[in-house]
Residue, then its C-alpha position, 0 to 999 in steps of 0.5 A: x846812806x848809800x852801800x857800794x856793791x861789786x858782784x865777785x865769786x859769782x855774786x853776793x858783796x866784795x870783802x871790801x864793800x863800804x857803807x858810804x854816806x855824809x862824807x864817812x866811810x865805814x869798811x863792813x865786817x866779813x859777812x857770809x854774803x860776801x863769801x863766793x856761792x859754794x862757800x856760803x853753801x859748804x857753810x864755811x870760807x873756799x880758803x882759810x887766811x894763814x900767818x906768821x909772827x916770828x919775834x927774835x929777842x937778841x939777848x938771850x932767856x934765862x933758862x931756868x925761868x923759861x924751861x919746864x922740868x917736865x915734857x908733855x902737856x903736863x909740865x909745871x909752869x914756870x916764872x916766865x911761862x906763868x905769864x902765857x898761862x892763858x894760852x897753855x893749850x895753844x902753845x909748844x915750848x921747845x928745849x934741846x933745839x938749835x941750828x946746826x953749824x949756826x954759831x958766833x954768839x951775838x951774830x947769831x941773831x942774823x940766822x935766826x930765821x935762815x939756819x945760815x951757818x957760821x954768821x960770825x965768819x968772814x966769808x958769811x953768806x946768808x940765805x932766805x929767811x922764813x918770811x920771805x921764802x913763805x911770801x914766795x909761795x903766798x904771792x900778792x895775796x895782800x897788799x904788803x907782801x911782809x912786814x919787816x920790824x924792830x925795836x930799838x935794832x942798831x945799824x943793820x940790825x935783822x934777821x929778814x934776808x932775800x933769797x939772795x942773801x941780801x938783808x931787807x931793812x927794817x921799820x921802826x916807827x908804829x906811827x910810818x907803819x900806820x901811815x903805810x897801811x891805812x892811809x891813801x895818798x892823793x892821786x897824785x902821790x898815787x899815778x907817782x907811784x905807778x909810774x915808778x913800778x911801771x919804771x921798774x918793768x921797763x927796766x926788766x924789760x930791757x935786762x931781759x931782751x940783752x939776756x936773750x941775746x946773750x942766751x944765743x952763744x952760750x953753753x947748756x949748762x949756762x943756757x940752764x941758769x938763764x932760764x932760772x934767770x928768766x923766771x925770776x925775771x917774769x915773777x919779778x914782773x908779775x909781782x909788780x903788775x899786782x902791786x900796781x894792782x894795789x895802787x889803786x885800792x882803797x886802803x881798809x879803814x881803821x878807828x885807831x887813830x895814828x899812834x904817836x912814836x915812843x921816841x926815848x929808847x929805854x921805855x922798851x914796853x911802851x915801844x913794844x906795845x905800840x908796834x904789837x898793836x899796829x901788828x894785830x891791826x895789819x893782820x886784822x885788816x889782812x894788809x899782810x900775813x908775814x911779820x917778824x920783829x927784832x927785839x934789840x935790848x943789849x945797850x939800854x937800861x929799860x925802864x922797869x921798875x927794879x932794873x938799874x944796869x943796862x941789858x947787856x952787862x946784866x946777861x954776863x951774870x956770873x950767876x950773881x943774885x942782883x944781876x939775875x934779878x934785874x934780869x928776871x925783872x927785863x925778861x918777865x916784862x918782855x913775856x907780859x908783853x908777849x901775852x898782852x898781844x896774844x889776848x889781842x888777837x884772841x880777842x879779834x874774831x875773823x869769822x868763827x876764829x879768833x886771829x891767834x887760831x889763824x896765826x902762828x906766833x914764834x918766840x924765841x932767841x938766838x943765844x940759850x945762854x947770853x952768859x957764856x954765848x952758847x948758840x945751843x939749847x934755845x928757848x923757842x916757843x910757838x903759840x897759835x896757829x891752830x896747831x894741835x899743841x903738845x906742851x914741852x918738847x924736850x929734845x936732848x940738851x947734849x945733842x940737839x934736834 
């Protein structure tokens, strides 16, 4: 068995060196030798990976199963937090926070990670989500920029947006994600590909050279925007040349075989699970660093055990037992599943780290009550991240921070 070998920082093995021998390919684990020379002699990384998990679940969280009595680190658990007991001191709980001006019940969904105000007006205009405003600054560090995902999302369901306002749509299906990730097109598909980024800059190119001349008999206000314009423009271009860049790497491997799509929509923990397991996997193998999914559970009637009405009706309780119940049942389901994908990436290790020290998970929703439509108060948790946590941060639920 042979070992593919590049120099890089000055020496040592390339992060992706394989071992190659019979056919088989097997991607090595991060080792210190390929780490660059001054690294491995401060005995730590030059640069530590961070990422993002934003989770929005769209119909709201029973408050009284989610917030604690108590602020501070000593707060009492309570139904749902019970189920993320593992991870207490990796975790801060928020009440008393929402977006300002960020209102329109259900249609708050789409501000949830742009603060946008007014999403249910006509005139709404949205502005760049977090995810994307990070991947401005992070660059093309990896080969996917972001990874925009939802389960059981309708229509043009999301809450990713451009900085221009334009929402990016979303993938559903874990099995495509996997395709996406792990594996390599023939060469063919590949030059394909290439053609069609280089297709791109030609076409910037031109845009740019018809700006320039436009540039010569305007103001100084609007030759100002034009060189925004500009820049925009070089960027745009620059992230292409990396992305092209990225055709022609391996892509890393992975035992997991390709998953199989959970097609019926009403088995939403069986879907859930399956996308959580292809994230742990993008960001174990660094494909990308900047994740959100949309949960959508408003029309169905999920298959858990004790739940017979679908999600929606069920959040316009009234306050009647047998629809809090149900919708207990739906909601404590959804935190098991939030806890089952933070002890996966506990339990993956990345140098002396595990995955949850390097990445910060946000949960939460956009409704603080679904009964009365309330876009105030919302239960908001962040766990992870190598932030020092401080339990609950209770802010005043009158007026919110």
């Amino acid at each position: 068995m042979s070992r593919k070998v590049e120099n890089e920082g000055g020496g040592g093995l390339s992060r992706r060196a394989l071992l190659r021998g019979a056919g088989v390919s097997l991607a090595l684990p991060l080792l210190d030798a390929m780490l660059p020379r001054t690294a491995r002699a401060a005995g730590k990384p030059s640069s530590v990976p961070r990422r993002m998990v934003a989770i929005q679940t769209n119909m709201g969280i029973l408050p009284q199963n989610f917030f604690p009595e108590t602020p501070g680190k000593d707060y009492m658990p309570t139904p749902y937090l019970d189920a993320l007991k593992d991870f207490r001191g990796r975790m801060t709980f928020f009440s008393g926070v929402s977006h300002p001006d960020v209102d329109g019940a259900h249609e708050a969904e789409k501000a949830f990670l742009t603060a946008a105000p007014h999403p249910g007006g006509s005139g709404f205009k949205s502005t760049i989500s977090l995810d994307q405003y990070a991947a401005e600054r992070l660059g093309a560090t990896t080969r996917f920029p972001t990874f925009t995902l939802a389960i059981n999302a309708e229509g043009t369901q999301g809450m990713a947006y451009t900085r221009s306002g334009v929402k990016i749509p979303t993938e559903h299906s874990p099995a495509a994600l996997y395709q996406r990730m792990f594996v390599q097109g023939s060469a063919d598909e590949i030059e394909e590909r290439i053609a069609d980024l280089r297709a791109g800059r030609s076409l910037l190119d031109f845009v740019g050279e018809d700006s320039r001349q436009l540039g010569k008999g305007i103001g100084p206000t609007d030759r100002d925007r034009m060189d925004q314009y500009f820049t925009a423009v070089r960027d745009l271009e620059r992230q292409l040349e990396k992305a092209e860049a990225w055709e022609h790497k391996p892509k890393p491997k992975v035992s997991v075989p390709q998953p199989v799509d959970v097609e019926d929509p009403r088995k939403l923990l069986e879907r859930s699970h399956l996308l959580f397991e292809m994230i742990r996997l993008a960001l174990e193998t660094d494909s990308t660093r900047l994740i959100t999914v949309f949960i959508n559970t408003a029309s169905i009637v999920p298959a858990i055990p004790g739940v017979t009405q679908e999600t929606h009706s069920l959040t316009h309780h009234g306050n009647r037992p047998e629809a809090l119940d149900q919708l207990k049942h739906i909601e404590s389901a959804q935190f098991r599943v939030l806890a089952d994908f933070l002890t996966g990436l506990t339990e993956t290790k990345e140098e002396s780290d595990t995955l949850l020290d390097r990445t910060m998970v946000l949960y939460g929703t956009c409704m603080g009550s679904a009964n009365s439509h309330s876009n105030t108060n919302l239960p908001v948790l962040l766990a992870g991240g190598g932030f020092r946590h401080a339990g609950h941060l209770a802010f005043d639920k009158a007026r919110n921070y």
